[in-house]
matplotlib code that plots the C-alpha trace (Angstrom):
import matplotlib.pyplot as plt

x = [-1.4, 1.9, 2.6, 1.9, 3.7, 7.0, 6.9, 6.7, 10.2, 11.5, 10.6, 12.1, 15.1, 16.1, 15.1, 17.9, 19.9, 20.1, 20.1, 23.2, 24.5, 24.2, 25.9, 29.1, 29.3, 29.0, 31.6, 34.1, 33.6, 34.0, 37.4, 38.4, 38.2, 40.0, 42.8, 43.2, 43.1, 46.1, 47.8, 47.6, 48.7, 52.0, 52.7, 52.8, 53.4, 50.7, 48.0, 45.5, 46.6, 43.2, 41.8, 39.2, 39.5, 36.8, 36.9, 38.2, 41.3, 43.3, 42.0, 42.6, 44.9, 42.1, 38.5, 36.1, 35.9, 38.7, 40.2, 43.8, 46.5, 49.4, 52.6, 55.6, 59.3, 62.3, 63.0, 63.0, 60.0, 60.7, 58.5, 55.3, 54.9, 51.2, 51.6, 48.7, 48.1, 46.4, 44.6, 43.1, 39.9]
y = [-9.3, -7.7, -5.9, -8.5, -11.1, -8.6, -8.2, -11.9, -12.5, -10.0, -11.1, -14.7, -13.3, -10.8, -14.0, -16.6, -13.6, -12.8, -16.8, -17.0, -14.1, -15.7, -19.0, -17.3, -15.2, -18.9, -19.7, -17.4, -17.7, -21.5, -20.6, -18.0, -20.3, -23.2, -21.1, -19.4, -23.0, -24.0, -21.1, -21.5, -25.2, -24.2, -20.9, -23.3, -26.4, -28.4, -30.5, -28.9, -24.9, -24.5, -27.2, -26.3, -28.1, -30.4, -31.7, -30.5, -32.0, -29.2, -27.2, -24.2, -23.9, -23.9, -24.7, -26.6, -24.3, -22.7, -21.9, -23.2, -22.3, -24.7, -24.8, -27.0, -26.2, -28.3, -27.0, -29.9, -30.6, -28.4, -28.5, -25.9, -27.2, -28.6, -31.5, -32.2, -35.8, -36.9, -39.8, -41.9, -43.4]
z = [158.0, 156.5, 159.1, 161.6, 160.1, 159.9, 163.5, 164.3, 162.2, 163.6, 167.6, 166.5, 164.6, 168.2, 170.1, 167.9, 168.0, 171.8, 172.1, 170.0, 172.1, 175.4, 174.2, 173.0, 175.8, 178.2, 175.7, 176.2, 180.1, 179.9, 177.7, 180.0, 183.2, 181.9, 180.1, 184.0, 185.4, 183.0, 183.5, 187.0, 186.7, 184.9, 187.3, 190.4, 189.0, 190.1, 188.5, 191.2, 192.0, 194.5, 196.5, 199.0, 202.7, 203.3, 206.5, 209.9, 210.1, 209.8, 212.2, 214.2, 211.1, 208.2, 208.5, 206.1, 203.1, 203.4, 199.3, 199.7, 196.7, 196.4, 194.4, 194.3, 195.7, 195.0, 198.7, 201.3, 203.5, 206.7, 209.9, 209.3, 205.3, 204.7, 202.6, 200.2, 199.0, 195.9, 196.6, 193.5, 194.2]

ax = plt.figure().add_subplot(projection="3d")
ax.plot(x, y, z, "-o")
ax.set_aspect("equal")
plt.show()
């Protein structure tokens, strides 16, 4: 029963451990996505740096789905620029 009971702790303890394992590894994933996010933010100067198009309007130009990347200019609005609006609902 020894010898049983030595193999059952150690299943459960590789078990917590390889559990504990997983959720620092999501851990550092979640921390590396956000700090990206916020570096992103302060490279381009906007409080969204990817937006994703979601309906057609913008077609032949972009298509529903399409991964856009924005940043802000002090430059003037000239004819061609795609102005994004951030609408609060």
């Amino acid at each position: 029963m020894g010898c049983f009971g030595n193999v059952v702790d150690s299943v459960k303890s590789f078990q917590f451990r390889q559990t504990l394992s997983q959720l620092i590894t999501l851990g550092l994933i979640v921390a590396t996505a956000l700090t990206l996010w916020k570096g992103l933010m302060c490279i381009t100067g906007t409080e969204s740096p990817v937006i994703v198009v979601l309906s057609g309007s913008m077609e032949p130009g972009f298509r529903r789905g399409d991964i856009l990347f924005l940043r802000m200019t002090k430059d003037p609005i000239r004819a061609g620029d795609i102005i994004v609006f951030n609408i609060d609902v």
